[in-house]
N, C-alpha and C positions, 0 to 999 in steps of 0.2 A: 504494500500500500504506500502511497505517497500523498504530500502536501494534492489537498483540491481533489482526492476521489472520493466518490461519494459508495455510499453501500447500506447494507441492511445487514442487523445484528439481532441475535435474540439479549433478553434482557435476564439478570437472575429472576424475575418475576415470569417469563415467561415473554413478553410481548416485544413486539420486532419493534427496532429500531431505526428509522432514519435516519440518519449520520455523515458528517463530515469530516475526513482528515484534515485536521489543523496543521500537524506539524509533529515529525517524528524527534519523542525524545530521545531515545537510546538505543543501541542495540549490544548486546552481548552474548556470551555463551559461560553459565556456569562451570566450575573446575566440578564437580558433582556429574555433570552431566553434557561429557563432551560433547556429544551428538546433538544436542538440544540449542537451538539459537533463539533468544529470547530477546523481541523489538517490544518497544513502549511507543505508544502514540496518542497523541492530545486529539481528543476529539470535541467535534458540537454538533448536537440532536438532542430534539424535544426540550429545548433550553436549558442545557445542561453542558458545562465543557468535563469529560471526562476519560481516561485512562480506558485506553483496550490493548490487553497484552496478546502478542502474537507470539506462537511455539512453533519453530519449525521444524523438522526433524527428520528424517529419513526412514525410511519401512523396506519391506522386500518387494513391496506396491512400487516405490518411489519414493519425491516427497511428499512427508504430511502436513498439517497448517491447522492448527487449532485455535481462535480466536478467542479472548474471556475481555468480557466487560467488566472494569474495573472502578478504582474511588473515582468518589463524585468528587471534582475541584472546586465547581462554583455549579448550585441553584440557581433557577430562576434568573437567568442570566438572557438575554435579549438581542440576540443576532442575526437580524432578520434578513440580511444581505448575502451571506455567506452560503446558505443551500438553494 
């Protein structure tokens, strides 16, 4: 994912989310778990700027890509230009 793509996420509650990439904070790969690449990205949907971490990692499929919706940074937040 990159700055300005747009996508859909489930929520822990369940309900999909509209969303925008803000802007990737990080990436790395734990000493725990070579195989595993782990990006952090600033998101905004449903007025909220919030954390969705991405796992990457490799199978005997290929690669895998598991996404988790993460802390909420700011509520209630109003950014009506951006999606």
């Amino acid at each position: 994912m990159s700055p300005n793509d747009k996508f859909t996420i489930s929520a822990p509650n369940g309900a999909d989310i509209v969303a925008v990439c803000v802007d990737v904070i990080d990436s790395f790969t734990e000493a725990e778990r070579p195989n595993v690449t782990t990006t952090l990205y600033l998101c905004y949907g449903q007025n909220r700027l919030f954390v969705v971490k991405e796992l990457e990692y490799l199978t005997d499929k290929g690669l895998g890509k598991d996404y988790i919706v993460g802390k909420t940074l700011i509520d209630y937040i109003d950014l009506p230009y951006i999606i």
